[in-house]
Each structure stands twice: as structure tokens, then as C-alpha cells.
C-alpha positions in Angstrom: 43.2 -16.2 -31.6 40.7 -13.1 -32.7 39.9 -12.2 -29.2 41.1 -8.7 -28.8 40.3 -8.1 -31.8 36.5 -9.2 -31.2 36.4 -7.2 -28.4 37.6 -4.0 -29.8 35.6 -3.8 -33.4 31.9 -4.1 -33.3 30.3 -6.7 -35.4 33.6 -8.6 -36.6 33.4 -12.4 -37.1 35.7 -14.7 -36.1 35.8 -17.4 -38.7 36.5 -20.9 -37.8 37.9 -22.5 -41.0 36.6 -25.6 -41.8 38.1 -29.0 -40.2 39.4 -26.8 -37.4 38.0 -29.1 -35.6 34.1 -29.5 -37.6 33.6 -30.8 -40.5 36.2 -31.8 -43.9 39.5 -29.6 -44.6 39.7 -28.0 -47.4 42.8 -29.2 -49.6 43.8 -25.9 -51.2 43.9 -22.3 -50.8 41.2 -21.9 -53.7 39.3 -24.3 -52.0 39.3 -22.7 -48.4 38.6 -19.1 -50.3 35.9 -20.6 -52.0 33.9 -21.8 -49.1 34.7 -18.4 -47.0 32.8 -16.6 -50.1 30.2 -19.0 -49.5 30.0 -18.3 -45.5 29.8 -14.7 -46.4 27.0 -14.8 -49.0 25.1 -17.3 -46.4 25.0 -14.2 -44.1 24.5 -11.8 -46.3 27.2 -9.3 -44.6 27.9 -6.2 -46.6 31.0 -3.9 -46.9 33.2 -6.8 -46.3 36.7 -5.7 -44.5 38.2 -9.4 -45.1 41.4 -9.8 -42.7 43.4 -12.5 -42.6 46.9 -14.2 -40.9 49.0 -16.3 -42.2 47.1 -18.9 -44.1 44.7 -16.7 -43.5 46.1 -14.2 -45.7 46.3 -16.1 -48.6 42.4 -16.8 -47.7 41.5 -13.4 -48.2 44.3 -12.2 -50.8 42.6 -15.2 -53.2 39.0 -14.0 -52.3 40.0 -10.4 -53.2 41.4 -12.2 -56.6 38.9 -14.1 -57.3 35.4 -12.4 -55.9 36.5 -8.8 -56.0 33.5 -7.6 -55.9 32.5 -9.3 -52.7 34.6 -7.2 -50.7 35.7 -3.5 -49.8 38.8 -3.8 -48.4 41.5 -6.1 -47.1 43.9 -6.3 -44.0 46.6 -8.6 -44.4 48.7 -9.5 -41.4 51.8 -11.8 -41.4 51.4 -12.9 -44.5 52.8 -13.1 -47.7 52.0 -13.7 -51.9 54.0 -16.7 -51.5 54.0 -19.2 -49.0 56.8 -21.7 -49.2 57.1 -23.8 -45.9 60.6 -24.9 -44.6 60.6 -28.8 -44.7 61.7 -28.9 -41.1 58.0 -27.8 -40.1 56.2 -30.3 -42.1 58.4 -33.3 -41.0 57.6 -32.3 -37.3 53.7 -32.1 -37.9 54.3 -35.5 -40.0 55.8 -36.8 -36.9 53.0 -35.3 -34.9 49.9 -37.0 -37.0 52.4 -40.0 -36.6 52.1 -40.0 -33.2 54.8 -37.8 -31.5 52.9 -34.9 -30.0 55.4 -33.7 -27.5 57.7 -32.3 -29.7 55.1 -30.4 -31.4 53.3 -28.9 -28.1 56.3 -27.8 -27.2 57.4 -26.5 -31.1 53.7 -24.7 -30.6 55.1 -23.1 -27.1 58.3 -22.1 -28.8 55.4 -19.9 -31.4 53.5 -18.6 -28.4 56.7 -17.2 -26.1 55.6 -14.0 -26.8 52.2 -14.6 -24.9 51.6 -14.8 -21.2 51.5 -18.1 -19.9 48.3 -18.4 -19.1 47.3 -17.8 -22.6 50.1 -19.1 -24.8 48.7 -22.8 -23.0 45.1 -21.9 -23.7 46.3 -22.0 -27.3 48.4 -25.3 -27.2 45.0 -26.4 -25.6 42.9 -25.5 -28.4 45.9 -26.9 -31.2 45.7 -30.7 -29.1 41.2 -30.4 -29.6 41.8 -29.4 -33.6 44.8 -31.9 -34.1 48.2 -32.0 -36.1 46.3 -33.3 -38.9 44.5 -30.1 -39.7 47.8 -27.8 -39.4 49.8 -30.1 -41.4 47.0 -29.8 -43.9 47.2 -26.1 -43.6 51.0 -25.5 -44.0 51.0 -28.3 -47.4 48.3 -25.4 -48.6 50.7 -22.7 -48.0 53.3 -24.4 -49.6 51.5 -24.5 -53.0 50.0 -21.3 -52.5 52.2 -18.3 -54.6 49.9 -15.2 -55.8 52.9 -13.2 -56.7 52.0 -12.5 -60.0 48.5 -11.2 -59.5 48.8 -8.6 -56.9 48.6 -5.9 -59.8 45.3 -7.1 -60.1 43.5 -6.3 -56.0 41.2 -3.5 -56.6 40.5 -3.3 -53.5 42.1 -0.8 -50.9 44.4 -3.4 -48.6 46.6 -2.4 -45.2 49.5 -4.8 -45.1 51.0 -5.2 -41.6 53.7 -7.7 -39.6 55.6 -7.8 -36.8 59.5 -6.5 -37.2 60.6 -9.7 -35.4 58.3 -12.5 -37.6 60.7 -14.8 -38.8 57.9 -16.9 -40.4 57.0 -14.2 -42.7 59.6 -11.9 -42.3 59.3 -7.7 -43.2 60.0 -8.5 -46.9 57.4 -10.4 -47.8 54.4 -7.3 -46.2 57.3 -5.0 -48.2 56.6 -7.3 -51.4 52.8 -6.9 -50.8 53.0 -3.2 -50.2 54.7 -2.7 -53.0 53.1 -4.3 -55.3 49.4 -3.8 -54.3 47.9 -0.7 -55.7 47.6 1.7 -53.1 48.2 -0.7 -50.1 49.5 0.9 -46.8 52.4 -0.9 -44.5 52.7 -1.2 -41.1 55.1 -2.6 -39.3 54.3 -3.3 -35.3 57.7 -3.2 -33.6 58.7 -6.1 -30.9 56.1 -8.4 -32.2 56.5 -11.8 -34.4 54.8 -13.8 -35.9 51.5 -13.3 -34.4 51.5 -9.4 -33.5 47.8 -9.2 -33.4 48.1 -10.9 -30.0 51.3 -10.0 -28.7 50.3 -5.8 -28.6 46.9 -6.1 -29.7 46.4 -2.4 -28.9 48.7 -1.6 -31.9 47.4 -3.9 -33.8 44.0 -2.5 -33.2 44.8 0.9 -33.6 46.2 0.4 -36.6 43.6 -1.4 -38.3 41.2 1.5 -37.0 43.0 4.1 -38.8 43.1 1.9 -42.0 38.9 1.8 -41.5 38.7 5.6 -40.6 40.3 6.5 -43.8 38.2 4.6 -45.8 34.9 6.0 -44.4 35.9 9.0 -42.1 
């Protein structure tokens, strides 16, 4: 999903989370930022800029909570302190791990409109090789996950930014970030939804490399 994004920043890693497909899910979002600390003290990477989407974003927005001093700086990208995830989504991944992947490949299409052909399949692909299992797993983590309380306390300096068309995590949940994050900047990428860092990488990317320029010009 990180491809542009590979491509344009030097030395960025691409994490693949646990269970997505290798080796056991992690049951929480404690637990996922837990091993990610791990990963990152394995390879010893320094100056950290941890971004995350989605589930992702709570990943790094607990990491930044609790190993503050593990990172310098956070971008957080259609996301949200709270997580809650309409019941209608986790029936239809139920029904998935149950057996009914049709409705789900094409629930995943529905996500991916926004993405040429070519490559909105290439991700439906690589959802069918991890499994419904793993995203069910995922969204039951989002659901329990709510660091609304706690923002007061990221030290770190953090870029919030969505797409003004996400209706997964819409505009007011990056507001509720911004605004309650000290210091943290907002973006908001016009025409994009739910996963603007694919749909106009370039502004995505451009955005993120201001973010870095101002903290090390």
C-alpha cells in the first residue's frame, strides 16, 4: 500500500504487521505497538518519523504514548483517537471468515474505486493471500482502541492529515487530533478518501516532505 511512498522517501520501511499473512496477530492495539517498538529496536533505526493509517494510526499514536522517547515525530493519516467500527463492517468480515468471500472482494473494491483498475485488484489480491481473518482481527482492535484522553500527553511534533472525502475517518476526527495534539499541523488532501496516500500520492508526499523540512531544514 506504501509504494509511492517507498519510492519517494529514502530509507522508509514498509512494515508488515504481524499475521498479515506471517506469523500470530496481535489482539490489541497495545499489543501491535508493542511489538513495532520491538521491530524498531531490533534495527536499531534512529530519528524515528513513525507514520501510520488507519489502524496504523493508532499503532504509532500508542507508540508515541507509550515509548516517547523512541521516536521524533509522527504522521498520522486517516486516522483518529478513537476508533469505533460500524457493526455493519464486522458482520461482513464475520461472514467472510465464515465463508462468504464474494461480498467482501467486492466490499474491498467498493474501498479501492478511487484506484486504477489495475491496482485497486492488485490490492483485493493481496487482501484474499492475508485473509478476512486478519482484517476482522484488525477492525475488533480498532473498535477497543480510544486514546482520546491522552493526546495532551504526545511530545512529539505530529502532522495529522486525511482526505476531505474519507467517510471512514471523516475530517473531524484529524480536526480532533489537530486540535488536541500540541503543536500538530493538519492537512487536508482534497478529492481523496479514505486512503489519500494512494489516491494523489504526490500530495501526499509533498506534504509529508514539508512536515520533514521543517523539522530539520
Amino acid at each position: 500500500m506504501w509504494k509511492k511512498q517507498l519510492e519517494y522517501f529514502p530509507g522508509a520501511d514498509a512494515v508488515t504487521l504481524p499475521g498479515h499473512p506471517e506469523g500470530d496477530l496481535c489482539r490489541s492495539v497495545d499489543a501491535y505497538a508493542g511489538w513495532l517498538h520491538e521491530y524498531i529496536a531490533r534495527r536499531q533505526y534512529k530519528d524515528v518519523v513513525l507514520a501510520g493509517h488507519s489502524l496504523g494510526g493508532a499503532i504509532a499514536l500508542t507508540c508515541a504514548l507509550e515509548y516517547p522517547g523512541s521516536l521524533s515525530a509522527l504522521v498520522l493519516a486517516g486516522t483518529g483517537a478513537r476508533l469505533r467500527v460500524h457493526p455493519q463492517f464486522k458482520d461482513r468480515l464475520q461472514a467472510a471468515v465464515d465463508g462468504d468471500l464474494d461480498a467482501w472482494v467486492e466490499w474491498l473494491r467498493l474501498g479501492y474505486q478511487g484506484l486504477p483498475r489495475e491496482e485497486r485488484e492488485d490490492l483485493v489480491e493481496k487482501h484474499l493471500q492475508i485473509g478476512p481473518a486478519a482484517q476482522l482481527n484488525d477492525l475488533l482492535c480498532c473498535d477497543d482502541f480510544d486514546v482520546m484522553a491522552r493526546l495532551p500527553e504526545i511530545s512529539v511534533p505530529t502532522l495529522v492529515i486525511c482526505g476531505d472525502r474519507d467517510a471512514m475517518t471523516p475530517v473531524r476526527f484529524s480536526s480532533y487530533l489537530a486540535g488536541n495534539i500540541p503543536g500538530a499541523r493538519k492537512v487536508i488532501i482534497e478529492g481523496t478518501t479514505h486512503y489519500l496516500f494512494m489516491e494523489k500520492p504526490d500530495a501526499f508526499n509533498q506534504a509529508v516532505e514539508r512536515f520533514l523540512r521543517h523539522l530539520r531544514p
